[in-house]
C-alpha positions, -999 to 999 in steps of 0.1 A, spaced: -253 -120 263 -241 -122 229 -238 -157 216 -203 -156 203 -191 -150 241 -191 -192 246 -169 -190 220 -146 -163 231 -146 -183 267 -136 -217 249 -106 -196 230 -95 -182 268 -96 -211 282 -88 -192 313 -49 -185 304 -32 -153 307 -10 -145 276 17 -115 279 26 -88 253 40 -98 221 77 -100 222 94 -72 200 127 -74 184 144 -44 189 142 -30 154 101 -40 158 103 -23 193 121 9 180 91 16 152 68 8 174 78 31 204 87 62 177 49 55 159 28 52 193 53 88 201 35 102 174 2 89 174 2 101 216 8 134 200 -23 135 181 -46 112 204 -75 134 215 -87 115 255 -117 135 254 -132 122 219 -116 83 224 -100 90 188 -70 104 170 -73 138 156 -74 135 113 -33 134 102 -36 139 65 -30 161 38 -47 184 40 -48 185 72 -83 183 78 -96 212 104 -112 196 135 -120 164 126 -111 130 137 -102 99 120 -115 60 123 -95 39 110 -63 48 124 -77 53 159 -81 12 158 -51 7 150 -36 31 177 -61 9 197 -40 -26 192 -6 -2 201 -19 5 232 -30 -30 245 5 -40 235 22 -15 253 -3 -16 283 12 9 305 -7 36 329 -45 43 311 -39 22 283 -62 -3 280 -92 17 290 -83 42 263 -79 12 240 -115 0 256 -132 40 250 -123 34 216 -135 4 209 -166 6 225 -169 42 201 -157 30 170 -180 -4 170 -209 19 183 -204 42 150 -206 15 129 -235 15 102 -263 -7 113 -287 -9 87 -283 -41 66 -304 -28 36 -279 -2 24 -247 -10 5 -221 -1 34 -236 -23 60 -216 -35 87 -191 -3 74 -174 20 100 -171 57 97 -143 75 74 -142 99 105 -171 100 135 -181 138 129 -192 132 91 -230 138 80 -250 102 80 -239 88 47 -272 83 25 -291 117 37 -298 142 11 -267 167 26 -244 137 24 -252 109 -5 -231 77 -5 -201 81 -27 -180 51 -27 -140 61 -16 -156 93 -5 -179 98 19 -175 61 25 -147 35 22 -154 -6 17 -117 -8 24 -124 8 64 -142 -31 68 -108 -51 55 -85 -28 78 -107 -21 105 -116 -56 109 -82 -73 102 -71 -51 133 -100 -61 155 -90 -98 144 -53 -88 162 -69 -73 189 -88 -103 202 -62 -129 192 -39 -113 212 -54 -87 239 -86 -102 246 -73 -112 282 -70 -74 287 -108 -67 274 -140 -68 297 -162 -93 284 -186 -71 269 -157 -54 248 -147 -93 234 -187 -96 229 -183 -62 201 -157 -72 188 -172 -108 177 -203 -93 170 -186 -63 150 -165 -89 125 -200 -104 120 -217 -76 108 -187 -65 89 -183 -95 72 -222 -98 63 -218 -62 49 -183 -69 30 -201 -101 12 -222 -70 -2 -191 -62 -24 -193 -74 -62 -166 -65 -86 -186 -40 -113 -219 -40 -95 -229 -6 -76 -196 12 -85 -176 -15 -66 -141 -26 -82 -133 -58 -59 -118 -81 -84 -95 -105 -68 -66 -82 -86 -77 -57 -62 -49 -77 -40 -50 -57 -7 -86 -54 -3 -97 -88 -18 -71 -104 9 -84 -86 34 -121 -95 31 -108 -132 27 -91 -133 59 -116 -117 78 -144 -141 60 -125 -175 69 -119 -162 102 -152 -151 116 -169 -183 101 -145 -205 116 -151 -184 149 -192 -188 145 -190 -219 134 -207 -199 102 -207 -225 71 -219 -194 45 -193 -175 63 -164 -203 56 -175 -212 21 -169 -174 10 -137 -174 26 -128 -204 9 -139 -193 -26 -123 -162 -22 -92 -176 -11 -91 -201 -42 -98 -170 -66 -67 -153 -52 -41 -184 -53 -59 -188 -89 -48 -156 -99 -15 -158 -79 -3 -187 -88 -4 -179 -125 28 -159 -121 36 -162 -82 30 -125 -81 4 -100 -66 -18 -85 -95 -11 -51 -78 23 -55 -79 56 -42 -66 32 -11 -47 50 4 -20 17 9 -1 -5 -19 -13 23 -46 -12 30 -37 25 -12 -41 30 -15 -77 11 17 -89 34 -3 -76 64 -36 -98 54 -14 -129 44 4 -125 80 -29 -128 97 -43 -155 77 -8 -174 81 -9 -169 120 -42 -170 132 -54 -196 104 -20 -215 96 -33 -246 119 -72 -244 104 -81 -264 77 -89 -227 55 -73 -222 26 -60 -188 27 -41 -201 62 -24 -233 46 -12 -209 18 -6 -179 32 30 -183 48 40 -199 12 25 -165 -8 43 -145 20 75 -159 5 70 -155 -26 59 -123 -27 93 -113 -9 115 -133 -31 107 -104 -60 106 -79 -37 137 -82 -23 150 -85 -60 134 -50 -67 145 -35 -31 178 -14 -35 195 -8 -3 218 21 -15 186 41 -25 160 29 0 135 24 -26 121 -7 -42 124 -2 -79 98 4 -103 73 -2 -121 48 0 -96 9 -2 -105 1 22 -72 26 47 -54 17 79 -30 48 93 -46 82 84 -64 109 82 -38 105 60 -4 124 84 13 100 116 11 69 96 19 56 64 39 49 32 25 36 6 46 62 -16 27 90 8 43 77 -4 79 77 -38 74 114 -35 59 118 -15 90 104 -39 116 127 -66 100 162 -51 93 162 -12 112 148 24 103 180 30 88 178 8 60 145 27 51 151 61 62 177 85 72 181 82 110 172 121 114 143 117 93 110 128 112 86 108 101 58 134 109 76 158 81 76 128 52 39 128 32 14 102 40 29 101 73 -4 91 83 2 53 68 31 54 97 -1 51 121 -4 14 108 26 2 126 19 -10 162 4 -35 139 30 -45 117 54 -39 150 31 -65 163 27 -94 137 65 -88 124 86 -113 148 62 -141 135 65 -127 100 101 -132 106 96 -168 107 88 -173 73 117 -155 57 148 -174 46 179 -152 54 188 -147 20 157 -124 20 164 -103 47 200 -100 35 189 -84 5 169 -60 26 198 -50 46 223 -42 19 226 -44 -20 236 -77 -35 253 -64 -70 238 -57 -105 213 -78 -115 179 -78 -140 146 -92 -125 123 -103 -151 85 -113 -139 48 -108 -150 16 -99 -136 -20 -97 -142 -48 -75 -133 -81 -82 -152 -103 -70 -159 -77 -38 -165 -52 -60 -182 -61 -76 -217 -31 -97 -211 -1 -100 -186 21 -77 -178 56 -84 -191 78 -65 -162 117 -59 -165 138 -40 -138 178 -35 -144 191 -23 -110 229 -13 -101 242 2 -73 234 35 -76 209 36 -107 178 12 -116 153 13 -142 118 -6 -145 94 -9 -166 60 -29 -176 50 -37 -211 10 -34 -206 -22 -37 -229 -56 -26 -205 -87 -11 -213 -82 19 -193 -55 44 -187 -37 43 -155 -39 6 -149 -64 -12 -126 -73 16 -106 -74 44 -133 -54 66 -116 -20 80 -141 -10 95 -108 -2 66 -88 2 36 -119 47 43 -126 50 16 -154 82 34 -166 105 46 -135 143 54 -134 159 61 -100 194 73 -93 214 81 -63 226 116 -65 255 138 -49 239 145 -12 228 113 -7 188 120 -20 174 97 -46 166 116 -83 136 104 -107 125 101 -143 91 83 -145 70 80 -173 31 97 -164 7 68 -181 -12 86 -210 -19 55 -231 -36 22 -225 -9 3 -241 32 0 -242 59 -20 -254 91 -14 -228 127 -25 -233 153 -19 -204 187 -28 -209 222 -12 -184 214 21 -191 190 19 -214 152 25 -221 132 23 -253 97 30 -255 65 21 -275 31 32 -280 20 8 -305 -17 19 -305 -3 54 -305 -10 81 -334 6 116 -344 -12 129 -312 4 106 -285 29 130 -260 56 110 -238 53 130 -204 77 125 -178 79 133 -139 118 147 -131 127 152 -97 136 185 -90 173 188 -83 189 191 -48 194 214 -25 223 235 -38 221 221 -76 207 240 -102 172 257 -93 159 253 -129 157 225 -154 158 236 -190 169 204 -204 189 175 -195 224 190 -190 206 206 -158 200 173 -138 221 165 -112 236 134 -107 228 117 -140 232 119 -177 203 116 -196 200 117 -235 172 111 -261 193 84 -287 164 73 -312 127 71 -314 105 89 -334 92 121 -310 108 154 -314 138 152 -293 137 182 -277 109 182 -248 84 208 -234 94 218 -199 73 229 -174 75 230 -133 46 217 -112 49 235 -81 36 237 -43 27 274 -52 32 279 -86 38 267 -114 16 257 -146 5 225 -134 -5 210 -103 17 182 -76 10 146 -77 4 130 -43 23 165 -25 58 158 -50 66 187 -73 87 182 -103 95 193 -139 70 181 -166 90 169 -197 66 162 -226 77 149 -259 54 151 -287 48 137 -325 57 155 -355 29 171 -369 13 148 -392 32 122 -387 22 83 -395 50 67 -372 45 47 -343 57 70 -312 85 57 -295 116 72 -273 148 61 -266 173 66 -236 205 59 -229 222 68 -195 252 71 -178 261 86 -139 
């Protein structure tokens, strides 16, 4: 019998302990998410069939199915818990057992893949392997014992256990810059996930290596926290919602431990929320930008995991239009995440004043929020971050000096350091975000206004902005600014030729591609020819 079963016994203590209580809001998302994720549940395989774009043909998917896992233990009705047990017993029987290759102690991205590391299938990290599947997997199977292990046979606690060992032996594999790997304690989500799952499987094996790593991972995050009280991957409407997840385990499950991530976690929680519930606008149901990593540029079109926990807090309709199905909105497959934030969320609760949550629920007048963060080894120096929201209109912005375009994760698709929201005539949210081409910018936001800086620029350097397409019912095509619906937009200064090149990017057609499944018009501004200036743009708006 596996060893950690004395201390799975000591933890019982022979009690019984009932479903987690829902609030309604809580119990709503939770019943609507397991509705979907019944849909897709395949008996015969013991996982969920693969929900992404594009939808992949055949295959299942891992990660998710664990978390489907924790939603059925919670709900515990008919075959339940043995489905919840079939999958367990699958996914921890999947997961890669040799300790000599990089993603030991790693679960599969879906169970029908080639072996990573044959000749057919080589390990590409984020590809044909994930690090991350360790952090998420492994925080679920963390929620799964502290709360459902009554419901497990004893060998299913035994996996368990002996799964978080093995992934936490194969996560202390990670190194920031070695083997490809880009865990970084900026790398908030990830880096807070591998902490809570370190600090709580040593304090369950009684594993000092184990709870020193925990420790000084959890010191190199408040380190980097502390130095502006705000995530270094900050204000993303995915990433965000993952870190808060991480930090509500830790806060729960290690709040009354002497570990460092649990004595701070419930403080960081706070924080965290105090700006984001500065940056959240209720009339729009988006959280302003900048953001250093989006699936897409309005909160209404596609799922954040941030959206769920606002959801499980105040009600779906602060987040999304009540006749919005989910299934329809991209990255609907994040929505598979929320019997676990369902789950975690009335204790969450208890660390938010109300002040928070009544920013959540409706919009508390005009206001500026003015913050920093920093990402190294991305950023040379912080981030100086200003967002000017209103009712109906907000613009954000980060002023940023990194070695690499497209922020810490080098991705100009998802980094919005420039983003300008409005609410337009039908109720739909409109946007004007700047496309990072340029590893450094000075931004100023005033009411209605934005100026912008390249100052490592040259005659070359283009301004390139993402427009949302126009409504249903407005104009069809954009060939300038007159066209766009619901806002006034007009170049006032700078020294780019003020007259763009339009294009449309296109679901099918077009002369450019989507970003993350959005179309939109592609409005670049360019140089004069030869000129020595230093580019710069500026707006001035008005609804």
């Amino acid at each position: 019998m596996w060893l950690a079963r004395i201390f799975s016994l000591a933890l019982l203590g022979g009690s019984v302990v009932e479903a987690v209580d829902l609030s309604q809001d809580a119990q709503d998302m939770f019943d609507e998410s397991m509705t979907f994720q019944d849909a897709i549940y395949d008996p015969a395989a013991s996982y969920l069939h693969y929900f992404y774009y594009p939808l992949a043909a055949g295959p299942h998917e891992t990660r998710s199915t664990v978390w489907y896992s924790a939603g059925l233990l919670q709900r515990n009705e008919g075959n339940d818990v043995q489905e919840a047990v079939n999958i367990l017993e699958k996914v921890i029987g999947d997961q890669e057992k040799n300790t000599s290759v990089q993603w030991y102690g790693d679960y599969t991205v879906y169970p029908e893949q080639p072996t990573v590391g044959t000749p057919a299938y080589p390990p590409v990290i984020y590809n044909s392997w994930d690090p991350n599947w360790r952090g998420f997997i492994g925080t679920a199977l963390i929620v799964i014992y502290e709360e459902y292990a009554h419901l497990l046979p004893g060998h299913v606690q035994d996996l368990i256990l002996e799964s978080l060992y093995n992934n936490t032996v194969g996560d202390s594999y990670r190194v920031g810059g070695v083997d490809g790997d880009n865990l970084y304690p900026a790398y908030s989500n990830a880096w807070l996930m591998r902490t809570v799952v370190t600090s709580w499987t040593g304090r369950k094996f009684h594993n000092a290596n184990m709870t020193a790593a925990g420790e000084a991972d959890a010191r190199e995050f408040l380190a980097l926290f502390d130095r502006n009280g705000t995530l270094s991957e900050f204000n993303g409407p995915t990433y965000a919602g993952v870190s808060l997840y991480a930090l509500t385990i830790g806060a729960k499950y290690l709040g009354s431990t002497n570990s460092t991530i649990g004595q701070n976690a419930a403080r960081v929680i706070r924080e965290i929320w105090e700006y984001e519930s500065l940056l959240w606008n209720a009339n729009l149901r988006n959280f302003a930008g900048p953001w250093d990593r989006s699936y897409g540029y309005d909160m209404n079109k596609y799922v954040a995991i941030m959206a769920t926990w606002v959801w499980s807090l105040v009600g779906k309709a602060t987040v999304f239009h009540e006749t919005s199905p989910i299934w329809t909105m991209t990255h609907a497959d994040d929505f598979e995440v929320s019997p676990l934030i369902a789950i975690l969320s009335e204790f969450h609760r208890t660390l938010l004043p109300e002040s928070i949550l009544s920013r959540l629920i409706s919009f508390e007048g005009e206001h500026t929020y003015s913050g920093h963060a920093y990402a190294p080894p991305a950023d040379l120096e912080p981030r100086n971050i200003t967002t000017w929201l209103s009712a109906n209109l907000t613009i954000g912005t980060d002023s940023f000096n990194q070695s690499v375009v497209g922020g810490y994760s080098e991705d100009s698709t998802s980094f919005s350091p420039s983003v300008v929201q409005w609410l337009r005539s039908d109720d739909s949210v409109g946007y004007f975000n700047l496309y990072p081409t340029e590893t450094a910018l000075q931004a100023e936001v005033a009411p209605y206004a934005l100026n912008l800086t390249y100052p490592l620029g040259n005659a070359s350097s283009t301004f390139t902005f993402v427009l949302a397409s126009n409504p249903l019912g407005g104009k069809r095509d954009i060939t300038g600014f007159d066209d766009v619906d619901g806002l006034q937009i007009e170049v006032v200064g700078g020294s780019v030729d003020p007259l763009p090149e339009i294009s449309f990017c296109g679901l099918v057609g077009g002369s450019c591609d989507i970003i993350h499944d959005f179309e939109f018009w592609n409005l670049t501004f360019s140089m004069p020819a030869n000129s020595s200036d230093v580019p710069s743009i500026q707006f001035k708006f008005a609804l």
